[in-house]
C-alpha positions in Angstrom: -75.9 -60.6 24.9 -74.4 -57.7 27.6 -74.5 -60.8 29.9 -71.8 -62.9 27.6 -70.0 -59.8 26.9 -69.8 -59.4 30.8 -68.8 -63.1 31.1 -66.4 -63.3 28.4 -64.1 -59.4 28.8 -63.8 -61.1 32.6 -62.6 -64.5 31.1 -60.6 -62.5 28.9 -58.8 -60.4 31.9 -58.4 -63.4 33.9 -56.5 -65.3 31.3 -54.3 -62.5 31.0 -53.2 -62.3 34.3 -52.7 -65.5 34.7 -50.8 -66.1 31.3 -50.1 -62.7 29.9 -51.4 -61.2 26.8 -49.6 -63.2 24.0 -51.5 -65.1 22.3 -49.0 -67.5 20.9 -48.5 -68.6 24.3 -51.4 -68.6 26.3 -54.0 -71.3 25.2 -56.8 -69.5 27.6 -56.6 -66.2 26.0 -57.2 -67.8 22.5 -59.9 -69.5 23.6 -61.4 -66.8 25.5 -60.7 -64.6 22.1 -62.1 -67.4 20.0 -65.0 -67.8 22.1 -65.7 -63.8 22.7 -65.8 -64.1 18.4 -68.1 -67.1 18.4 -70.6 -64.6 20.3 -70.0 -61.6 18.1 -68.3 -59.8 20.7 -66.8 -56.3 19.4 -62.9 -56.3 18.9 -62.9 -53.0 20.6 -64.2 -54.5 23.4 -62.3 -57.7 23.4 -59.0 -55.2 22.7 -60.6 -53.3 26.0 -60.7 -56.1 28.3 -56.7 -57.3 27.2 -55.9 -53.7 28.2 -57.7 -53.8 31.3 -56.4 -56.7 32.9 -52.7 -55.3 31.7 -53.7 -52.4 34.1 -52.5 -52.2 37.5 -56.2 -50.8 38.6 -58.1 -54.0 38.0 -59.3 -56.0 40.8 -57.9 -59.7 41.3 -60.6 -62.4 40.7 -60.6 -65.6 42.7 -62.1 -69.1 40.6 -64.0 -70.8 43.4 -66.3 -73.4 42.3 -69.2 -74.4 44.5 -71.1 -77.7 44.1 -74.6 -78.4 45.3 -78.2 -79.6 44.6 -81.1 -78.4 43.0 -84.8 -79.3 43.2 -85.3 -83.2 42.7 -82.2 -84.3 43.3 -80.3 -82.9 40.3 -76.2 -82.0 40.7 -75.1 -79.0 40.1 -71.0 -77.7 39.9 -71.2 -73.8 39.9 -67.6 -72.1 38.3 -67.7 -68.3 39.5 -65.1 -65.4 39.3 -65.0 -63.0 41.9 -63.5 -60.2 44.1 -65.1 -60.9 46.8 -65.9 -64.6 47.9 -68.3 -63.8 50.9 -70.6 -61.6 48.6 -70.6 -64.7 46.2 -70.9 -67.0 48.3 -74.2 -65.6 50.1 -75.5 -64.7 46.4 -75.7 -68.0 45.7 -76.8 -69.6 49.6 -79.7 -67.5 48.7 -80.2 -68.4 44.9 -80.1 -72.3 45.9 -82.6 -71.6 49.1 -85.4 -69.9 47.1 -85.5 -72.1 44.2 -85.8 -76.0 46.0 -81.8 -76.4 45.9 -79.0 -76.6 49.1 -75.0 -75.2 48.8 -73.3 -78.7 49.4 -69.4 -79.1 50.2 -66.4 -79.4 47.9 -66.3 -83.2 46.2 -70.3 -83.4 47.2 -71.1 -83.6 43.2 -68.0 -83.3 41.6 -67.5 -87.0 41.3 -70.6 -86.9 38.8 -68.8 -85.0 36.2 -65.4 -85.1 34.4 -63.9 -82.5 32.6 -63.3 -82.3 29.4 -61.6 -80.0 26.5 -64.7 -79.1 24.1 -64.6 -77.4 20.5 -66.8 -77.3 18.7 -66.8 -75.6 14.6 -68.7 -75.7 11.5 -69.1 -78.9 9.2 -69.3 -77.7 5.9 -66.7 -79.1 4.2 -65.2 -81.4 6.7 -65.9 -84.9 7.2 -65.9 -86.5 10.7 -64.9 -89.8 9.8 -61.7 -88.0 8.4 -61.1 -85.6 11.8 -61.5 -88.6 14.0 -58.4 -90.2 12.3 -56.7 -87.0 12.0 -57.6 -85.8 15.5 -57.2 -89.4 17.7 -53.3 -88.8 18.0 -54.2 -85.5 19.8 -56.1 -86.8 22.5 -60.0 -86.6 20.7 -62.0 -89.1 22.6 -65.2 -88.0 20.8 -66.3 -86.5 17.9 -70.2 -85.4 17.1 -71.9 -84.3 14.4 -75.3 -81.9 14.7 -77.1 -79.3 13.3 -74.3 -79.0 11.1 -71.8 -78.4 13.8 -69.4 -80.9 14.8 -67.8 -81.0 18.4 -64.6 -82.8 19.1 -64.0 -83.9 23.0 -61.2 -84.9 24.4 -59.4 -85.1 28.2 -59.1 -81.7 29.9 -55.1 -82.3 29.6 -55.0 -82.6 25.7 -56.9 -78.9 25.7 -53.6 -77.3 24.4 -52.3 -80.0 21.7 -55.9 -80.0 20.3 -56.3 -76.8 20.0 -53.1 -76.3 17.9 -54.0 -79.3 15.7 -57.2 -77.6 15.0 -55.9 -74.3 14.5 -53.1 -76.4 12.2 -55.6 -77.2 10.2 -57.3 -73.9 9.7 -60.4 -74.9 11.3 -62.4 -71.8 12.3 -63.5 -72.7 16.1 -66.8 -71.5 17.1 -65.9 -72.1 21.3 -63.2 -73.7 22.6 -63.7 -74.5 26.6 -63.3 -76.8 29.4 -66.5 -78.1 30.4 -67.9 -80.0 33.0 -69.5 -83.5 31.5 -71.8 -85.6 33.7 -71.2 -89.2 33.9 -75.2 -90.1 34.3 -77.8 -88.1 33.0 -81.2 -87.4 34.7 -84.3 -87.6 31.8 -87.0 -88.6 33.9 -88.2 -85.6 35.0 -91.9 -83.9 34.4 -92.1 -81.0 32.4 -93.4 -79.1 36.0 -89.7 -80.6 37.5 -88.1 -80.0 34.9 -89.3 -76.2 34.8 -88.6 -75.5 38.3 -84.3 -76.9 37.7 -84.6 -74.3 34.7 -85.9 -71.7 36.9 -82.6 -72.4 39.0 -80.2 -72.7 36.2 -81.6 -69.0 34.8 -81.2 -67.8 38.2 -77.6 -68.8 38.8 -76.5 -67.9 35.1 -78.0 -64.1 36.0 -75.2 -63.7 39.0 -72.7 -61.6 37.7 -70.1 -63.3 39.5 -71.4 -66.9 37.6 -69.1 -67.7 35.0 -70.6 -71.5 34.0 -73.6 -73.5 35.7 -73.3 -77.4 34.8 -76.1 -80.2 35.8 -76.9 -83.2 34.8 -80.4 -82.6 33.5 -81.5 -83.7 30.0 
């Protein structure tokens, strides 16, 4: 849970800097908020991480995303947050190397995956058939239903107007984010391959400077 905290005050700084610390007008702080929530994150420190970036001690973080391979062929699109790129960047060489995966170059894997504005919110007492007329004229491509959760997807570009309709409509989001969606999914690996792109996923997801690790393994 520290490791989410970690992840989330430092999404929570960065969407400050980058669109100040009202929330009426900065869709990433209300995500990050909403999201920090959806984790059980303490107002004090979500309150502590606003202040923070507000303060003219905090370090600038760059967003570099790296892009490579991991054992058996699988994609992978890394999104870190750091102040210092060469630490990062030899963090990860290393992470990759020791766990059957190579750092590839920008656009190597990227083309595998599109990105896309993902909420997702309890069901109970909503009916998808309703949302996906509702929700269409804001841009929802998708909408899912599972484990009594529904998620709503729609192009990276509609992020802001869905979220408003949702929050419109009183909908309590449990995460609001971009993600990462792969085009083709790999589900043909053995439980022993399958283990070892886990091993790499865990691995990456421990950095503190990873923010999000996407693949295409299912």
């Amino acid at each position: 849970m520290s490791k989410a905290f970690t992840k989330l005050g430092k999404e929570i700084v960065m969407a400050v800097k980058s669109g100040g610390a009202d929330l009426a007008g900065n869709n990433r702080l209300r995500a990050a908020i909403q999201n920090a929530k959806g984790v059980n994150m303490p107002k004090d420190n979500i309150d502590a991480a606003i202040k923070r970036a507000q303060g003219k001690e905090e370090k600038e973080m760059d967003e570099i995303v790296y892009e490579g391979y991991g054992p058996h062929g699988i994609p992978f699109i890394v999104e870190t947050a750091t102040d210092n790129p060469n630490r990062t960047i030899a963090n990860l060489r290393v992470i990759f190397s020791r766990n059957g995966g190579t750092i590839g170059t920008s656009g190597s894997v990227s083309f595998m995956f599109s990105r896309k504005a993902v909420f997702k919110f309890p069901a109970e007492g909503l009916s998808v058939e309703d949302l996906e007329l509702e929700l269409i004229d804001f841009g929802a491509e998708e909408i899912a239903l599972e484990d009594d959760e529904i998620t709503v997807f729609a192009d990276l570009t509609n992020f802001g107007s869905m979220q408003k309709a949702l929050e419109d409509k009183k909908i309590n989001l449990t995460s609001a984010e971009l993600q990462r969606i792969p085009s083709v999914y790999k589900e043909d690996l053995t439980d022993e391959h399958a283990d070892e792109v886990i091993e790499l996923i865990e691995k990456l997801e421990d950095d503190d400077d990873v923010q999000a690790v996407y693949h295409n393994m299912r």
